[in-house]
DSSP file (Angstrom, degrees, kcal/mol; ACC not computed):
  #  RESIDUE AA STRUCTURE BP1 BP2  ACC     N-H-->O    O-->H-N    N-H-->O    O-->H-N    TCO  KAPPA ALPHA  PHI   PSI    X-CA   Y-CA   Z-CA
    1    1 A X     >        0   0    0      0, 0.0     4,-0.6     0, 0.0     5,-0.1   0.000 360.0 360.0 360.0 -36.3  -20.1   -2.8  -21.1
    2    2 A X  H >>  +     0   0    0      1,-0.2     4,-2.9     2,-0.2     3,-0.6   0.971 360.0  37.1 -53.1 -58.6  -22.9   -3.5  -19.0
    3    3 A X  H 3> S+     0   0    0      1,-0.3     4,-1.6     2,-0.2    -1,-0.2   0.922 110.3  59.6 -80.9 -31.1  -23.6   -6.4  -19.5
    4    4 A X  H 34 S+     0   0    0      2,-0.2     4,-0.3     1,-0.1    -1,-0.3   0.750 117.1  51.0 -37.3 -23.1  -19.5   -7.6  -19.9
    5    5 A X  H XX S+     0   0    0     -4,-0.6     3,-2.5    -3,-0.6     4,-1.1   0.958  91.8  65.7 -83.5 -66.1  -19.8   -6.0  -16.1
    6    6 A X  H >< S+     0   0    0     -4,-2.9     3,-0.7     1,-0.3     4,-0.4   0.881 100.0  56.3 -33.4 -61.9  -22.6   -7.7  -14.7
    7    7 A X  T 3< S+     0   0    0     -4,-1.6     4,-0.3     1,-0.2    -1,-0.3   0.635 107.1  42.5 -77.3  -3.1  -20.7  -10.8  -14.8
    8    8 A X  T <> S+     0   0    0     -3,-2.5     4,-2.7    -4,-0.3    -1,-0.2   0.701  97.5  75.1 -82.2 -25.5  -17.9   -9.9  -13.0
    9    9 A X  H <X S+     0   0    0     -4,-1.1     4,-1.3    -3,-0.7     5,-0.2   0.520  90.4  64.0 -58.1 -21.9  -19.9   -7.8  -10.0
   10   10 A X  H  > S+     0   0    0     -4,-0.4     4,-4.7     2,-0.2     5,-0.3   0.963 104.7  43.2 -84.0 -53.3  -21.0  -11.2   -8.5
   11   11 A X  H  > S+     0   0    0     -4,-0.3     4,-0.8     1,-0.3    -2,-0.2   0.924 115.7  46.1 -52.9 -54.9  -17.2  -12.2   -7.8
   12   12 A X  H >X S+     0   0    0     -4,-2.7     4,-2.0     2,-0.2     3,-0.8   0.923 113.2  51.9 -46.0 -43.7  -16.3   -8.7   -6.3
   13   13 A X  H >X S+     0   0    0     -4,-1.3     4,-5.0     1,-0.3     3,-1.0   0.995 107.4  55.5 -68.8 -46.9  -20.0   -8.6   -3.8
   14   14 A X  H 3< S+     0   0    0     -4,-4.7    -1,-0.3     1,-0.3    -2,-0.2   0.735 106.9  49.5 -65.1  -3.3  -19.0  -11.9   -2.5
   15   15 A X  H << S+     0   0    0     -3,-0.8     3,-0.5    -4,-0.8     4,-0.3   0.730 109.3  48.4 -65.2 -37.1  -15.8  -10.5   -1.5
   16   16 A X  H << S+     0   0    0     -4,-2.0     3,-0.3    -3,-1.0    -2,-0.2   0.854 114.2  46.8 -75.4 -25.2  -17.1   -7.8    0.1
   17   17 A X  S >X S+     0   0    0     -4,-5.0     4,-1.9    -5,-0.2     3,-0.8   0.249  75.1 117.5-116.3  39.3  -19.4   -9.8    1.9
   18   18 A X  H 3>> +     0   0    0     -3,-0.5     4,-1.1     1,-0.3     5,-0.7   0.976  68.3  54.1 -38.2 -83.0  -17.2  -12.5    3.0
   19   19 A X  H 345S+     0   0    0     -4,-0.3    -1,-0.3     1,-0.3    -2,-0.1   0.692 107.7  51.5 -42.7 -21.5  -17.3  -12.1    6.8
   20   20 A X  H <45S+     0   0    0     -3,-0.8    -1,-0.3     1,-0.2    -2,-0.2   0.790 107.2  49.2 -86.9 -37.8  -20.9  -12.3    6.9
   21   21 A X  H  <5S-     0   0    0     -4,-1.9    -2,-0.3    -7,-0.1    -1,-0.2   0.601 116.7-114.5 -84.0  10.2  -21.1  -15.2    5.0
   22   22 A X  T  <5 +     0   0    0     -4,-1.1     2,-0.3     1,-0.3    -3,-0.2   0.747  67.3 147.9  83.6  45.0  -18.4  -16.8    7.4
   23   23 A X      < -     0   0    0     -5,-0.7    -1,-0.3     1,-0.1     5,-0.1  -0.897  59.9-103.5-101.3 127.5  -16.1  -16.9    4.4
   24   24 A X        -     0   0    0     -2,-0.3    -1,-0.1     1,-0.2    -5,-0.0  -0.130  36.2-139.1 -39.3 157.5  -12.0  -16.5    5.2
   25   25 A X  S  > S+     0   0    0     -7,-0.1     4,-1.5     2,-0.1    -1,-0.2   0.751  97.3  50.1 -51.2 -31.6  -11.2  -12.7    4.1
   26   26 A X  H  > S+     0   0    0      1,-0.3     4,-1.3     2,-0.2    -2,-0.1   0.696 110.1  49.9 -86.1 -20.1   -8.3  -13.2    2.7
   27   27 A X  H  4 S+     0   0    0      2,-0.2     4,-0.4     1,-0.2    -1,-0.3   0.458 108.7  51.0 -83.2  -2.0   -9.5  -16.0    0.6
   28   28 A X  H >> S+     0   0    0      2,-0.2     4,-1.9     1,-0.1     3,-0.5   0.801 105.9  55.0-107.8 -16.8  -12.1  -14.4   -0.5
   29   29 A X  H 3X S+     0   0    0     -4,-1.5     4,-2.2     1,-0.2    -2,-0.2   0.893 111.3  44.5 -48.7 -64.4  -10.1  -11.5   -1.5
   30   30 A X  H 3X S+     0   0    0     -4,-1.3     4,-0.7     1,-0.2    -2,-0.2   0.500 108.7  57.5 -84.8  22.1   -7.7  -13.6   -3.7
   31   31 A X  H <> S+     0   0    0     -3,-0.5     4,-1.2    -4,-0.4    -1,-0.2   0.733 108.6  48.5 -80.5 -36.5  -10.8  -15.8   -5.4
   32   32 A X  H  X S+     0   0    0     -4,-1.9     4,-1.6     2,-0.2     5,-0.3   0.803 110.9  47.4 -81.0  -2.6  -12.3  -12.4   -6.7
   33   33 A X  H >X S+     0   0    0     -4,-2.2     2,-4.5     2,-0.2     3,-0.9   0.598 112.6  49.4 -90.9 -78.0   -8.9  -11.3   -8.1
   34   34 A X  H 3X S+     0   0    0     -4,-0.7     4,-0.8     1,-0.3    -2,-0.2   0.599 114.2  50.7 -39.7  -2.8   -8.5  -15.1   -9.9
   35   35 A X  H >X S+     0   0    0     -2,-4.5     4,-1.2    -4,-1.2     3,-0.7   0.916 108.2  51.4 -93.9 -52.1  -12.1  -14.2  -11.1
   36   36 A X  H <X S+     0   0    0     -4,-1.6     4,-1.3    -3,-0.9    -2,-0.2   0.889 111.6  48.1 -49.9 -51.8  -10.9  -10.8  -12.4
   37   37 A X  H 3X S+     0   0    0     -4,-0.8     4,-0.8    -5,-0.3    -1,-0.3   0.947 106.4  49.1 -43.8 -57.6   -8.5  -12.3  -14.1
   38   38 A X  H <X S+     0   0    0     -4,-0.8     4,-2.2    -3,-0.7    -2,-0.2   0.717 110.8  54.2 -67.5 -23.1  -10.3  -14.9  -15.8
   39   39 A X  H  X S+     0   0    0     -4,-1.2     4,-1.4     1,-0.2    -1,-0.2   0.759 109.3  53.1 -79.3 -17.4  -13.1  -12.2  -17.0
   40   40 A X  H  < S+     0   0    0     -4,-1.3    -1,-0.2    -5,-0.3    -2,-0.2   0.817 104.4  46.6 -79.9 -28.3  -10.2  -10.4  -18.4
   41   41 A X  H  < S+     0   0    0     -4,-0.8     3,-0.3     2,-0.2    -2,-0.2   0.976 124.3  42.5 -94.1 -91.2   -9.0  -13.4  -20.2
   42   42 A X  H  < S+     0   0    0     -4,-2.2    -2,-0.2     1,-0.3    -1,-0.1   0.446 124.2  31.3 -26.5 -33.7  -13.0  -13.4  -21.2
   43   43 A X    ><  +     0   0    0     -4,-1.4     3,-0.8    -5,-0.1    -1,-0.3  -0.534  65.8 157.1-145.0  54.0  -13.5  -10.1  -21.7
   44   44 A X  T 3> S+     0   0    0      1,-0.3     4,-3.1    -3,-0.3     3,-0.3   0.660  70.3  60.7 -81.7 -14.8  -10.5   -8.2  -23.1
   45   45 A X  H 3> S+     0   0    0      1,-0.2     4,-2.1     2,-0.2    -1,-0.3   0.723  87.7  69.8 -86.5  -0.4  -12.1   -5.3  -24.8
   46   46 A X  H <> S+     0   0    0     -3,-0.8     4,-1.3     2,-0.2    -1,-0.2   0.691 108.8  43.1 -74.8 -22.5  -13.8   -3.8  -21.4
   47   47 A X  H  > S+     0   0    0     -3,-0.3     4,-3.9    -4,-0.2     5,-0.4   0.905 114.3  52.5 -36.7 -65.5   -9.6   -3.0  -20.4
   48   48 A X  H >X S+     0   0    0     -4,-3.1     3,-2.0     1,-0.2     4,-2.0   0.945 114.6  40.1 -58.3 -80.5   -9.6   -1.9  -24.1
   49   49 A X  H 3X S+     0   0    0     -4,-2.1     4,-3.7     1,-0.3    -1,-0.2   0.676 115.6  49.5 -44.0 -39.3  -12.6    0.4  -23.4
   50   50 A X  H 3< S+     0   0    0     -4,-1.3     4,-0.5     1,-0.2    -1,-0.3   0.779 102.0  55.4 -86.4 -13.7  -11.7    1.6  -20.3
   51   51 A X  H << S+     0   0    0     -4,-3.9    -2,-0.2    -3,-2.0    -1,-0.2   0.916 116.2  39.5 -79.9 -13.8   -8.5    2.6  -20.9
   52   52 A X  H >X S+     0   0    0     -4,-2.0     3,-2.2    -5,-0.4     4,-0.5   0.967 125.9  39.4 -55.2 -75.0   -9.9    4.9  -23.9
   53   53 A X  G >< S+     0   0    0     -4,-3.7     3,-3.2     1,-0.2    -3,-0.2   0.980 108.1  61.4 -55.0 -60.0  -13.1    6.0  -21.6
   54   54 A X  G 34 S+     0   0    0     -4,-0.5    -1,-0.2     1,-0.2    -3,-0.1   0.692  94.4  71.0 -62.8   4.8  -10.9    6.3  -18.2
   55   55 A X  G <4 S+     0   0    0     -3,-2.2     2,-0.4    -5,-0.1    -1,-0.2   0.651 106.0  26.8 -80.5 -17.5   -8.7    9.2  -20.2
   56   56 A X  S << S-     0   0    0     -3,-3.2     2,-0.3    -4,-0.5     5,-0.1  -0.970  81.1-111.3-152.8 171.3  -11.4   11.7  -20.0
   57   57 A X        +     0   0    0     -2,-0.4     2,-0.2     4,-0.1    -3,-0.0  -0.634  58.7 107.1 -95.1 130.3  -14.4   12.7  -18.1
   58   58 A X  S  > S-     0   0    0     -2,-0.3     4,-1.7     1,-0.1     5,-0.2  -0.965  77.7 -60.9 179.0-171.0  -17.7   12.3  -19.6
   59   59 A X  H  > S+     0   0    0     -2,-0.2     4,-2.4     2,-0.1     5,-0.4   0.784 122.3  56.8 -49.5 -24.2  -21.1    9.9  -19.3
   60   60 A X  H >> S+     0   0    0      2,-0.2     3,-2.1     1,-0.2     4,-1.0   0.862 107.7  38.8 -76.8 -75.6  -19.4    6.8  -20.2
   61   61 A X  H 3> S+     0   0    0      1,-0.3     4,-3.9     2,-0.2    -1,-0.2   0.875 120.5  56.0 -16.8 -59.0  -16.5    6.5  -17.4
   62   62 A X  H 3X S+     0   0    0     -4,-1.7     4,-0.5     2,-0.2     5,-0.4   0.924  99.5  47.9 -49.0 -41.2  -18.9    7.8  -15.2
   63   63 A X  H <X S+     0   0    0     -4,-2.4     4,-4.2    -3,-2.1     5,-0.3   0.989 111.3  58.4 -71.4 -45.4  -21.7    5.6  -15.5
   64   64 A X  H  X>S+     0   0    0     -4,-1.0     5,-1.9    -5,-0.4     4,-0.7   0.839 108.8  41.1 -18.0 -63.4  -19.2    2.7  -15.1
   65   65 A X  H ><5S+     0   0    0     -4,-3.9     3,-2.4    -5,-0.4     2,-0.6   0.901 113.5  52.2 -82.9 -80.2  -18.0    3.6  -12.1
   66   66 A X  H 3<5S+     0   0    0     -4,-0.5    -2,-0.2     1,-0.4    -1,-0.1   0.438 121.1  31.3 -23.9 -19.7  -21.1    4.6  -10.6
   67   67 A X  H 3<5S+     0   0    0     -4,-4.2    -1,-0.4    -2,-0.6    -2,-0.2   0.436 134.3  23.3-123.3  21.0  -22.8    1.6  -11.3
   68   68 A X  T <X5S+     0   0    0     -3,-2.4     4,-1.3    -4,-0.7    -3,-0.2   0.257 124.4  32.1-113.9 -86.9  -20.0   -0.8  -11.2
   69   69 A X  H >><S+     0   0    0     -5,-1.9     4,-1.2    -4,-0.4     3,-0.9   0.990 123.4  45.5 -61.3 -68.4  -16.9    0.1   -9.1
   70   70 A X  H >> S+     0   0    0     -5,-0.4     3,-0.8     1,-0.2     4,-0.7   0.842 107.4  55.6 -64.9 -28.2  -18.8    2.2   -6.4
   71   71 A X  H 34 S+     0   0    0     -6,-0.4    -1,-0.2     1,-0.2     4,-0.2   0.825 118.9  33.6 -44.7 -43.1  -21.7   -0.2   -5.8
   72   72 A X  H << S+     0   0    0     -4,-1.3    -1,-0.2    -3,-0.9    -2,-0.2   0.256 104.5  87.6-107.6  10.4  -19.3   -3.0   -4.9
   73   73 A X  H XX S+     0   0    0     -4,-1.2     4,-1.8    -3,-0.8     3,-0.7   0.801  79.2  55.0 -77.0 -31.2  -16.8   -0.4   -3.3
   74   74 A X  H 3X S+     0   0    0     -4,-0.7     4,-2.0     1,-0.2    -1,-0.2   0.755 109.4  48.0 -34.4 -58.8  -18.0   -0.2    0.1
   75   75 A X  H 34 S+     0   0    0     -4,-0.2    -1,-0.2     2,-0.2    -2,-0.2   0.047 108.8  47.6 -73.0  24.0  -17.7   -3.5    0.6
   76   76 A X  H <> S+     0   0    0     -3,-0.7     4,-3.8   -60,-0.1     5,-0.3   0.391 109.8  52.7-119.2 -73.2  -14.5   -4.2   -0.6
   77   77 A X  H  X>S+     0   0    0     -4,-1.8     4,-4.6     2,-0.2     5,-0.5   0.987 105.7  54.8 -47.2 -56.7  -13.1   -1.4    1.2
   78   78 A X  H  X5S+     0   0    0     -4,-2.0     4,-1.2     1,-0.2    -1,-0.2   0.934 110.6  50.2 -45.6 -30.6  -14.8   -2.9    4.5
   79   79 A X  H  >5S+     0   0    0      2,-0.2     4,-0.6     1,-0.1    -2,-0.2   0.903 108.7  47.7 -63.5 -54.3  -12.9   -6.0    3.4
   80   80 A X  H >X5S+     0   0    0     -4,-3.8     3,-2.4     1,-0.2     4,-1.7   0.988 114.8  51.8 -27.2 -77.0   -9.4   -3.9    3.1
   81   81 A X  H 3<5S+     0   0    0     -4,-4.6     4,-0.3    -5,-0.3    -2,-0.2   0.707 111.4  43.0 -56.0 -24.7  -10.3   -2.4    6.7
   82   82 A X  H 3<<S+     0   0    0     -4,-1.2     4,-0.4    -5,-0.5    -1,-0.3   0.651 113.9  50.9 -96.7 -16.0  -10.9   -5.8    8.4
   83   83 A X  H <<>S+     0   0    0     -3,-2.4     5,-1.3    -4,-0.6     6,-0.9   0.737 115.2  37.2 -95.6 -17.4   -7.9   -7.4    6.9
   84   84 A X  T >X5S+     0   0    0     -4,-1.7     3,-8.5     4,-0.2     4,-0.9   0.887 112.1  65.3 -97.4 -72.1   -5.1   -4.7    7.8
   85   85 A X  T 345S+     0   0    0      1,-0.3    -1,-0.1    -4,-0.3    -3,-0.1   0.626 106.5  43.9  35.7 -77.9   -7.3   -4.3   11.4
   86   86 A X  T 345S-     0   0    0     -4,-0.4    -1,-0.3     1,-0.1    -2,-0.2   0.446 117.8-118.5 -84.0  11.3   -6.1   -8.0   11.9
   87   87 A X  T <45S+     0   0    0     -3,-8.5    59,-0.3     1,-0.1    -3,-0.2   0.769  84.3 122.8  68.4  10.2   -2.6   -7.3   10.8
   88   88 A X  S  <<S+     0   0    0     -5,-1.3    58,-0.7    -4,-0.9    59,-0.4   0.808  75.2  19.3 -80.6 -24.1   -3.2   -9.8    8.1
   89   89 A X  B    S-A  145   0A   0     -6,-0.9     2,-0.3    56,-0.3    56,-0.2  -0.442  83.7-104.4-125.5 177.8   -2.4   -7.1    5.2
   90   90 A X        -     0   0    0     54,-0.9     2,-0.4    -2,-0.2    -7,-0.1  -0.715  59.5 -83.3-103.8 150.7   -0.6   -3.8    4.9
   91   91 A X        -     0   0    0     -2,-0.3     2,-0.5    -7,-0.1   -10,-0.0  -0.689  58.2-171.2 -47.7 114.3   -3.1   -0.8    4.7
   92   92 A X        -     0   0    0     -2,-0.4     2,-0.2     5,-0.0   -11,-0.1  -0.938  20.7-124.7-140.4 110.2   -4.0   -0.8    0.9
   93   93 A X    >>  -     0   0    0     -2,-0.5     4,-1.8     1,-0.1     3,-0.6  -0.324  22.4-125.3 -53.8 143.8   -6.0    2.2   -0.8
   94   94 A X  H >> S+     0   0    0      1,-0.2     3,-1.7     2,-0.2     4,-0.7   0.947 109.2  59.2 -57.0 -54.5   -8.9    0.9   -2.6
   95   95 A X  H >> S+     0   0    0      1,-0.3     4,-2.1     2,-0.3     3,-0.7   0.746 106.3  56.5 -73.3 -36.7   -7.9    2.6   -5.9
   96   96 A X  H <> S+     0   0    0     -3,-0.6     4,-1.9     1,-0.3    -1,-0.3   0.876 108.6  35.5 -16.7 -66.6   -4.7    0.5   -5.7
   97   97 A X  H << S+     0   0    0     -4,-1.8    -1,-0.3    -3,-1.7     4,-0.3   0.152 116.0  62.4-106.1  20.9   -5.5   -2.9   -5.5
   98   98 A X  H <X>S+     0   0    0     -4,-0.7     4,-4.6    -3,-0.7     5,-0.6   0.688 117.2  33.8 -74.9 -57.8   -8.7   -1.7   -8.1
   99   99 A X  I  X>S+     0   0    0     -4,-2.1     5,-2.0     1,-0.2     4,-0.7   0.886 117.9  47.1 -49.0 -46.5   -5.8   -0.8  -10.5
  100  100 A X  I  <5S+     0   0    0     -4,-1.9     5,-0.3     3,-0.2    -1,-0.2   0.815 118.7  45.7 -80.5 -35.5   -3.4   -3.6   -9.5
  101  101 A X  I  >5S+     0   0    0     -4,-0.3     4,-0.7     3,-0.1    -2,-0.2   0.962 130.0  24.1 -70.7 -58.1   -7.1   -6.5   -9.8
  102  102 A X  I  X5S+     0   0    0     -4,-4.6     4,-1.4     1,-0.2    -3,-0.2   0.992 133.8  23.3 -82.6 -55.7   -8.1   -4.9  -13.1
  103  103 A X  I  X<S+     0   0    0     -4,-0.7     4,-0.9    -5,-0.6    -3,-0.2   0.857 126.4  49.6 -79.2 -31.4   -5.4   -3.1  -15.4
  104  104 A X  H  4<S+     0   0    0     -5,-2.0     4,-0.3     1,-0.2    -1,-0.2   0.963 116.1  42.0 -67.4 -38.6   -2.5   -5.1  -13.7
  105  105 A X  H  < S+     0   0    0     -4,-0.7    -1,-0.2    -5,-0.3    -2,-0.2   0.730 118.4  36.5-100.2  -2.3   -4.0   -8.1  -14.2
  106  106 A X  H  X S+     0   0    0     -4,-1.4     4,-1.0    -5,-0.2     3,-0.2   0.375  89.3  91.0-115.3   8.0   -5.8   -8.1  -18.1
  107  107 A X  H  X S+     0   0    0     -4,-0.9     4,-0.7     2,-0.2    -2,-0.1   0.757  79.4  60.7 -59.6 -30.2   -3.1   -6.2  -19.8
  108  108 A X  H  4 S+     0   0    0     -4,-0.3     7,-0.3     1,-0.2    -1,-0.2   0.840 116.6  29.8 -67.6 -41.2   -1.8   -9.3  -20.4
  109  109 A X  H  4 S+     0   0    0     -3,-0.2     3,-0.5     1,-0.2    -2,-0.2   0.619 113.7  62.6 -98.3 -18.9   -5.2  -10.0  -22.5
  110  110 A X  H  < S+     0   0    0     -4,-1.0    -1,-0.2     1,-0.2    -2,-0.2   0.518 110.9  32.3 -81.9 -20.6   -6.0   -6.7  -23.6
  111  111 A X  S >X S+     0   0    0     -4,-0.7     3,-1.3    -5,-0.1     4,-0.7  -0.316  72.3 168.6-152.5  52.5   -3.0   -6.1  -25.7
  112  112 A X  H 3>  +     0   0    0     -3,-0.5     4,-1.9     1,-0.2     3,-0.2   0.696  68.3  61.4 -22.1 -57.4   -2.4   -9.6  -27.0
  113  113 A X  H 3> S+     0   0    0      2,-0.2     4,-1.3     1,-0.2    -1,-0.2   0.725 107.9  40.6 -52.9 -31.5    0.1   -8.6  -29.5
  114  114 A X  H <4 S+     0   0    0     -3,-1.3    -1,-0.2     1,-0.2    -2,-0.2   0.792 111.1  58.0-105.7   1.2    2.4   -7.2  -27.3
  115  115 A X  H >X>S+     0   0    0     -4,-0.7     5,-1.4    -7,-0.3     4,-0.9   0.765 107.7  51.6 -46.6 -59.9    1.9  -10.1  -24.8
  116  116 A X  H ><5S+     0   0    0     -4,-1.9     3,-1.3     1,-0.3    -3,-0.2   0.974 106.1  47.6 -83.9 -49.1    2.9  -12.4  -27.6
  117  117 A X  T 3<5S+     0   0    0     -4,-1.3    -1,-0.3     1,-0.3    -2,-0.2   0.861 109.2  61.9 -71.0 -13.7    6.3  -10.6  -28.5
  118  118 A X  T <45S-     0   0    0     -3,-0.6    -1,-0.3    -5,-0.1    -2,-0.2   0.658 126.4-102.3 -86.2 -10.7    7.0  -10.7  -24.4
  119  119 A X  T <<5S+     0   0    0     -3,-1.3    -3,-0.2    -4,-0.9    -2,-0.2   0.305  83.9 127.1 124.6 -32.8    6.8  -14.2  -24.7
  120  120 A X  S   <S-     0   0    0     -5,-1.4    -1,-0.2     2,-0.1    -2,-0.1   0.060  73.4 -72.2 -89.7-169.4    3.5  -15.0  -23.4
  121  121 A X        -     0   0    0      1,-0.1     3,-0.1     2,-0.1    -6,-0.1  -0.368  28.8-146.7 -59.2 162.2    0.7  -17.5  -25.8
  122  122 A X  S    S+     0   0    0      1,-0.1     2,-0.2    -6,-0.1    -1,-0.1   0.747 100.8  29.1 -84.4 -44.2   -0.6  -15.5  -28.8
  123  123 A X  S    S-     0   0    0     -3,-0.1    -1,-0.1    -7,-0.0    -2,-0.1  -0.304  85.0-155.4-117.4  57.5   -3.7  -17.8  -28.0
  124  124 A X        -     0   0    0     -2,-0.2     2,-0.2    -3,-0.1     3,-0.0   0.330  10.0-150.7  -3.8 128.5   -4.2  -19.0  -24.1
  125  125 A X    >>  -     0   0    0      1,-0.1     4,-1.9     0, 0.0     3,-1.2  -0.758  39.9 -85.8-104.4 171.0   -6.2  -22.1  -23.7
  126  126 A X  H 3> S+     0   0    0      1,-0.3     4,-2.1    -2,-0.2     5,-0.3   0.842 128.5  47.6 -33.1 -68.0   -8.1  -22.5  -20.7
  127  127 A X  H 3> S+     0   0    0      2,-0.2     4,-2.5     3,-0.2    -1,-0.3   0.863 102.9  63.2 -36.6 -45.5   -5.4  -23.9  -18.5
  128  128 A X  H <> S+     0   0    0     -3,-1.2     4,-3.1     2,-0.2     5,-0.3   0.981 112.9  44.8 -66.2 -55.8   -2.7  -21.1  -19.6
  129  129 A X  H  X S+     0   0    0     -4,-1.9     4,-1.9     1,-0.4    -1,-0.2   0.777 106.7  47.3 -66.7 -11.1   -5.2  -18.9  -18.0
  130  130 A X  H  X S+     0   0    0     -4,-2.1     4,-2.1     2,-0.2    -1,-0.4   0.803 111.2  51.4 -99.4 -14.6   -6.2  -20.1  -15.3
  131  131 A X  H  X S+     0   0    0     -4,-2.5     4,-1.6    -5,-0.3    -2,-0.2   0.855 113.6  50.3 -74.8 -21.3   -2.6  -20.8  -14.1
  132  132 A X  H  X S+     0   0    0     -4,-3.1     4,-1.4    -5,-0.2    -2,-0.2   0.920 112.9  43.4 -71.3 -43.3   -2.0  -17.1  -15.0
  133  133 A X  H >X S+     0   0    0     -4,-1.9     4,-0.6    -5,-0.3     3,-0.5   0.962 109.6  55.4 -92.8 -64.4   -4.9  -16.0  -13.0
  134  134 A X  H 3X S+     0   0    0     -4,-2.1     4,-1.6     1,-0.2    -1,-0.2   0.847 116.9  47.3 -37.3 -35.8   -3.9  -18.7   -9.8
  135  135 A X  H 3X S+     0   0    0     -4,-1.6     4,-1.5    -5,-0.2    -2,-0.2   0.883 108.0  43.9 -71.4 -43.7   -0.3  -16.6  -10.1
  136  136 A X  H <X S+     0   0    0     -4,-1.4     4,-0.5    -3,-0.5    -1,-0.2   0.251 112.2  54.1 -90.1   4.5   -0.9  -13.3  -10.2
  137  137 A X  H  X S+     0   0    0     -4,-0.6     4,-1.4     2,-0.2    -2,-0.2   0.746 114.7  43.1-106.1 -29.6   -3.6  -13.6   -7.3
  138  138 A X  H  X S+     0   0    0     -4,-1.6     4,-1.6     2,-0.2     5,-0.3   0.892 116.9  47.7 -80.0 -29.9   -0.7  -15.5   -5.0
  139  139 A X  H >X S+     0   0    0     -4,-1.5     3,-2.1     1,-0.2     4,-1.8   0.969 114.3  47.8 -73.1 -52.3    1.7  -12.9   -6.1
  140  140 A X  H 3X S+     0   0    0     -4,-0.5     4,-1.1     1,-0.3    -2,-0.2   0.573 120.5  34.4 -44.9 -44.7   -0.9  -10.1   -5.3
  141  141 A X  H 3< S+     0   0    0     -4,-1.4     4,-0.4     2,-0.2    -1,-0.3   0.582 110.0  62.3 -75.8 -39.1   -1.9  -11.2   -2.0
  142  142 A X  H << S+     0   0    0     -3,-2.1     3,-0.3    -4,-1.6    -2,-0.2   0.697 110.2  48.5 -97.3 -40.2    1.9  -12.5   -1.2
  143  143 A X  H  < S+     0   0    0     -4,-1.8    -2,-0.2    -5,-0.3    -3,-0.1   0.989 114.1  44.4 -71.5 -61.3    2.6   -8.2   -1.7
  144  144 A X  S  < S+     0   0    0     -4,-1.1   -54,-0.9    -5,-0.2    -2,-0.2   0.390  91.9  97.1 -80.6  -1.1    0.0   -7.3    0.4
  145  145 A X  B     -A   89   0A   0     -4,-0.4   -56,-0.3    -3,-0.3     3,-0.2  -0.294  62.7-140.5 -72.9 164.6    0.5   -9.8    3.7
  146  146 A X  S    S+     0   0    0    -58,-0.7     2,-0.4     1,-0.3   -57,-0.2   0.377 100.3  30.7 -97.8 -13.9    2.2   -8.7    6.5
  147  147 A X  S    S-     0   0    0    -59,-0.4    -1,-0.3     0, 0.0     2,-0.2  -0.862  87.4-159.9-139.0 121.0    3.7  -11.5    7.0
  148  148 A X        -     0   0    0     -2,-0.4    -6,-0.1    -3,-0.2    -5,-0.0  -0.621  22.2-113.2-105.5 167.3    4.2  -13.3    3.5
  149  149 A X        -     0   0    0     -2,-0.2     2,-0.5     1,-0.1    -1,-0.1  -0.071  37.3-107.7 -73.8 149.7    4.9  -17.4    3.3
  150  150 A X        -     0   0    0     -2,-0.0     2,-0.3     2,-0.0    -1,-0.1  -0.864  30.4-143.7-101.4 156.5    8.0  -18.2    2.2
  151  151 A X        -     0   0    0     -2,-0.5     2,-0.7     2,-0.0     0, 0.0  -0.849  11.0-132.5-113.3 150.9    8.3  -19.7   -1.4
  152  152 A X              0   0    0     -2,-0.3    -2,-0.0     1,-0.1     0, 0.0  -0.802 360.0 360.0 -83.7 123.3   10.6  -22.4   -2.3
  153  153 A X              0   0    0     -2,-0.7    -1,-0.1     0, 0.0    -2,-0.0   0.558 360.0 360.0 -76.1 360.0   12.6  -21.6   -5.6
């Protein structure tokens, strides 16, 4: 798990620490969900793990969040707080759009078989994912604007 972790943690800091580095928020919000996505694609069985581990309390969940999710939560959150701030967002609890980045968006990859019978590939190639990961970060972001784009059907 660690180290499955580690490689996602880059995409989440630079999110948080957008504004300093004179990076949009709001884009930098929807790169690190298409990066969550694509590690999920990568990396199906840390979904698999947590949804075992995140049913009961004990060392593992914990250390997880406590060295993963709360390290990069602070910044993230500042990120939350500076985008609803500008009226660019709705106010969003962090535990939301954590649930809605991770479990919303690798279920798809996490439980393949029942992915498959819903229609989607049994086996994704690079492309399937990253257009699934480019979709679910405009719908995600497209929920949370205040003032969302229109889409053309």
């Amino acid at each position: 798990m660690e180290h499955a972790l580690a490689q996602i943690e880059p995409a989440w800091r630079a999110a948080g620490e957008a504004a300093s580095a004179g990076i949009d928020d709001l884009a930098a919000l929807r790169q690190a969900l298409v990066q969550q996505v694509l590690f999920s694609a990568a990396h199906p069985q840390v979904m698999r793990i947590m949804n075992h581990e995140g049913a009961i309390d004990g060392p593992r969940v914990r250390f997880v969040v406590d060295r993963f999710i709360n390290t990069l939560r602070p910044g993230i959150e500042s990120l939350l707080t500076r985008l609803a701030a500008a009226g660019r967002i709705h106010p969003l609890p962090y535990a939301t759009l954590h649930y809605l980045a991770v479990a919303g968006t690798g279920a798809i990859y996490a439980n393949p078989v029942e992915a498959a019978l819903l229609g989607a590939p049994a086996h994704p190639g690079p492309r399937e994912i990253r257009a699934h990961a480019e979709t679910v970060a405009d719908l995600l972001i497209a929920g949370i604007k205040t003032q969302p784009e229109h889409i053309d059907p």
